[in-house]
C-alpha positions as CSV (number, residue, x, y, z in Angstrom):
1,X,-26.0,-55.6,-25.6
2,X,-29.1,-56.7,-23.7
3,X,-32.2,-54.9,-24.2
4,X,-33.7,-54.6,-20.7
5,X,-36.8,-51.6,-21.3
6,X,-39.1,-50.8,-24.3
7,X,-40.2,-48.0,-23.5
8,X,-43.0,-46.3,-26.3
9,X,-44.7,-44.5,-23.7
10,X,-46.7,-41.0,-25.0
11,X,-46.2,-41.7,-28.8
12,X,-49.5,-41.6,-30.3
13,X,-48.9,-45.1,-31.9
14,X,-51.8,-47.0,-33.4
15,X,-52.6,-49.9,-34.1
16,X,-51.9,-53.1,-32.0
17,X,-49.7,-54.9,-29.8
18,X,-47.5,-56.9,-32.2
19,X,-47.4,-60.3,-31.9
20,X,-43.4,-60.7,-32.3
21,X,-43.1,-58.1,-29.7
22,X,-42.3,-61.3,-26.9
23,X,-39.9,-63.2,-29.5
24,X,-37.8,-60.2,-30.4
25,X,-37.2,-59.0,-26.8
26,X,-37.2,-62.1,-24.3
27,X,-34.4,-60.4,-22.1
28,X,-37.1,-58.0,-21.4
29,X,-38.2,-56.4,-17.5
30,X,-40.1,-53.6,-18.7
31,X,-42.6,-52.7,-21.2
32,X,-44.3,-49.5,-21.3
33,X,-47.1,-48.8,-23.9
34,X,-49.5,-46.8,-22.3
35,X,-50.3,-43.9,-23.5
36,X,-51.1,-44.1,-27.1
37,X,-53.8,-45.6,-28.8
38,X,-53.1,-48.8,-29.1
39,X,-56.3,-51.3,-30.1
40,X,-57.3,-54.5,-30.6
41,X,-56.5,-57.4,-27.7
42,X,-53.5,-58.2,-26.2
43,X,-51.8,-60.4,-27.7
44,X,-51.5,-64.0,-26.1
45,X,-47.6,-64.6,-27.0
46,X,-46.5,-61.2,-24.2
47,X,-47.1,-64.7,-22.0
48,X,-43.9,-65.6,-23.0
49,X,-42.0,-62.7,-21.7
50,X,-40.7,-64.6,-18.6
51,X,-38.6,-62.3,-16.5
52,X,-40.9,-59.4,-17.2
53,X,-41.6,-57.2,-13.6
54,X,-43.1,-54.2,-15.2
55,X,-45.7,-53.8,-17.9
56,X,-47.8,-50.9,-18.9
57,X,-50.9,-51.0,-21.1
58,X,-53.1,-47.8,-19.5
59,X,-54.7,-45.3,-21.2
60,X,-55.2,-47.1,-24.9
61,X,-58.4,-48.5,-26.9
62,X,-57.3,-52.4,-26.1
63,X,-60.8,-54.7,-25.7
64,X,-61.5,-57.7,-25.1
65,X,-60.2,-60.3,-22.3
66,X,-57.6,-59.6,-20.4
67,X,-54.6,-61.5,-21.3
68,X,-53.6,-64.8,-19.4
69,X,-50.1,-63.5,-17.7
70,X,-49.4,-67.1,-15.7
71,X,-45.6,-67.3,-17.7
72,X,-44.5,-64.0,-16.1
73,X,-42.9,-65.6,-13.1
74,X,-41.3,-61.8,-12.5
75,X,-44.0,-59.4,-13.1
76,X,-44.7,-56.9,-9.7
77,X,-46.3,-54.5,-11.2
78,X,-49.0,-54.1,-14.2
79,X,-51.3,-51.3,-15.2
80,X,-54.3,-52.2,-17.7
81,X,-56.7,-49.2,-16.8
82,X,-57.9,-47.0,-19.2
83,X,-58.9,-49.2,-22.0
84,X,-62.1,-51.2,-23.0
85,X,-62.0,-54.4,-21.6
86,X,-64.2,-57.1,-21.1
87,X,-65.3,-57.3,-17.0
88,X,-64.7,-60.6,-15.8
89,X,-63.9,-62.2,-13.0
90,X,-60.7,-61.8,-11.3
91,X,-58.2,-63.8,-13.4
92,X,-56.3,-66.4,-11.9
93,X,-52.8,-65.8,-12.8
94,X,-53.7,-62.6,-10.4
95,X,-53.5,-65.0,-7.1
96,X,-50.6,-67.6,-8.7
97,X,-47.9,-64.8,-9.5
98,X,-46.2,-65.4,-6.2
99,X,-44.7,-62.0,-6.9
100,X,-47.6,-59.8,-8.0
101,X,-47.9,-56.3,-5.8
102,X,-50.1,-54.0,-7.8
103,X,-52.9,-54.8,-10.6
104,X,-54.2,-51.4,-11.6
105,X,-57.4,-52.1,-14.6
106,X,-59.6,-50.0,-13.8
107,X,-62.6,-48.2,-14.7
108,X,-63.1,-51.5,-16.5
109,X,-63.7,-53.7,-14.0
110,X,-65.1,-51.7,-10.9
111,X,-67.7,-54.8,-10.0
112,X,-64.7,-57.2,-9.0
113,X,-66.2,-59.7,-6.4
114,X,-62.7,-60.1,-4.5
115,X,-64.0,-62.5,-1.8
């Protein structure tokens, strides 16, 4: 068996984002989170989950930067918004995932400079 969706949507879970989440589940495409209430950062190791396309963080208490996503070679679609993040400037794995078609974070960062 290959675990392809984790999928903890509308759960009310607390806490955060394990770090072993990426090492248990590297056959991974989607991950959906959002929802709960969910704090702390996002862990840097979710880098690892290469053949990602689908990741939702929305609607948690996560702060702090957003996490560097450059090793998700697969990832289409993410959605961050809802949460407490640090405004920044747009990150730069946003313009390098050659694959990338939607980036929803907001109200966090409604002073993006995209040009």
């Amino acid at each position: 068996m290959i675990l392809k969706h984790v999928l903890f949507d509308h759960n009310q879970l607390t806490g955060s984002i394990p770090s072993t989440l990426s090492s248990l589940v590297s056959t991974v495409e989607v991950v959906r989170l959002d929802n709960n209430q969910l704090s702390g950062t996002v862990p840097s190791s979710l880098n690892n989950l290469e053949i990602l396309s689908e990741m939702y963080l929305s609607h948690n208490k996560l702060s702090g930067s957003l996490p560097d996503l450059t090793g998700m070679n697969k990832l289409t679609y993410v959605d961050m918004s809802d949460n407490s993040f640090n405004s920044t400037d747009i990150p730069s794995w946003v313009t390098s995932l050659k694959d990338l078609t939607t980036v929803y974070v907001a109200p966090s960062f409604s002073h993006w400079n995209c040009f």
